[in-house]
C-alpha positions as CSV (number, residue, x, y, z in Angstrom):
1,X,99.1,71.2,91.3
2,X,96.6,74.0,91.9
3,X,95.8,75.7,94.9
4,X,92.7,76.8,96.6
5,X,93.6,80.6,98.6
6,X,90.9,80.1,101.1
7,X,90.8,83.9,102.1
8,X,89.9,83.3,105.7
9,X,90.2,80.3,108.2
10,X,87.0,80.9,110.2
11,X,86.3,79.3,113.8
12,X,83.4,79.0,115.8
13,X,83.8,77.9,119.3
14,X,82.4,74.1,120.6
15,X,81.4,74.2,123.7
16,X,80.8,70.2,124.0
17,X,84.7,69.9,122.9
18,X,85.7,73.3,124.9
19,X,88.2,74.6,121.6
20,X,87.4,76.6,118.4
21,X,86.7,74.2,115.7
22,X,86.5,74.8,111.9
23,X,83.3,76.5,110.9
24,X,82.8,75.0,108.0
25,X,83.8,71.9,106.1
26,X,85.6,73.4,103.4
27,X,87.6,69.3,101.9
28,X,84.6,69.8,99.3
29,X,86.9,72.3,97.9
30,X,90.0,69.8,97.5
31,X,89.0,68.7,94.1
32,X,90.0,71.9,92.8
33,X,93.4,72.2,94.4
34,X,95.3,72.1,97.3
35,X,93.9,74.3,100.3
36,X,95.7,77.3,101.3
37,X,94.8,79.4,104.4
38,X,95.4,83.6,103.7
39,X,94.2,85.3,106.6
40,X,93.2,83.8,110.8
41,X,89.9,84.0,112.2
42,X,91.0,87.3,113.9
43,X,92.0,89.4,111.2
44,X,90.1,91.9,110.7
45,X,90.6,95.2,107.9
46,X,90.6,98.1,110.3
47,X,94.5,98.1,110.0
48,X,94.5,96.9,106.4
49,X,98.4,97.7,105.6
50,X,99.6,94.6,107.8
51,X,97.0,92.7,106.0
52,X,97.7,93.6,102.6
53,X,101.1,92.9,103.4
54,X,100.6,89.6,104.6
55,X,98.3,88.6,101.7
56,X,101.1,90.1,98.6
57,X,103.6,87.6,100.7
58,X,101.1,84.6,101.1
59,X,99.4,85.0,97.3
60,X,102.8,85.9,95.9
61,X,102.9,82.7,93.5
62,X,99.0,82.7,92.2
63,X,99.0,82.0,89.0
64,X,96.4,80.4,86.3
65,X,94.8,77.4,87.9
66,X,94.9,78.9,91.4
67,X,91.4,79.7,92.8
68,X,90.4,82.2,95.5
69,X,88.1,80.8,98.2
70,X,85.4,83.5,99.0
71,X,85.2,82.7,103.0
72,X,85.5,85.2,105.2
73,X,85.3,89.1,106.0
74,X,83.9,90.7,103.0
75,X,86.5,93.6,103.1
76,X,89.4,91.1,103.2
77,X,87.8,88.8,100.8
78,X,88.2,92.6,98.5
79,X,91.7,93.0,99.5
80,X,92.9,89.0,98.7
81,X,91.1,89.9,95.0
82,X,92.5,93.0,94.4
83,X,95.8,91.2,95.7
84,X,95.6,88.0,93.6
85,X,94.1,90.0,90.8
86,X,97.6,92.1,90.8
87,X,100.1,89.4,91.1
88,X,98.0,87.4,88.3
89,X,97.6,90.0,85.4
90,X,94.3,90.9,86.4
91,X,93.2,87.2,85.9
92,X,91.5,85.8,89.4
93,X,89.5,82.4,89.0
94,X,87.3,82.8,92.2
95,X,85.1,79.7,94.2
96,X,81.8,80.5,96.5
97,X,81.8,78.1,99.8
98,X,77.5,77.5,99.9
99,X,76.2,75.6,103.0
């Protein structure tokens, strides 16, 4: 089965339920795969080596059918690319979330 890389699991806090809560409905994205979260709503690229890291482990078994889910930090969003874009032969197959 194929897997959706979503790059990053964003939250937005909900101040009715008093917790972070998804901030978007990403299940729209199921038909193309299975989702896969990268990176946590806190990381951020101003220390990119533990990122990078963390993205060649999680990304390590993208291959043709996998998508990349462009959600997130645009710098990170770069990095899981370049990182997917490595592991893969230089073959990334990339999906845009749109509200």
């Amino acid at each position: 089965m194929s897997k959706v890389y979503v790059v990053q699991n964003q939250h937005r806090w909900d101040r009715d339920k008093q917790r972070f809560e998804p901030k978007f409905d990403l299940t729209p994205a199921e038909e193309f795969g299975e989702l896969v979260y990268l990176l946590s709503p806190t990381a951020a690229p101003f220390r990119p080596e533990p990122v990078i890291q963390e993205l060649r482990e999680k990304l390590k078994d993208y291959r043709e059918g996998d998508h990349l889910l462009l959600v997130g930090n645009p710098v990170l969003i770069g990095f899981a690319v370049t990182v997917a874009a490595d592991t893969n032969g230089g073959r990334v197959s990339l999906l845009q979330w749109s509200g």
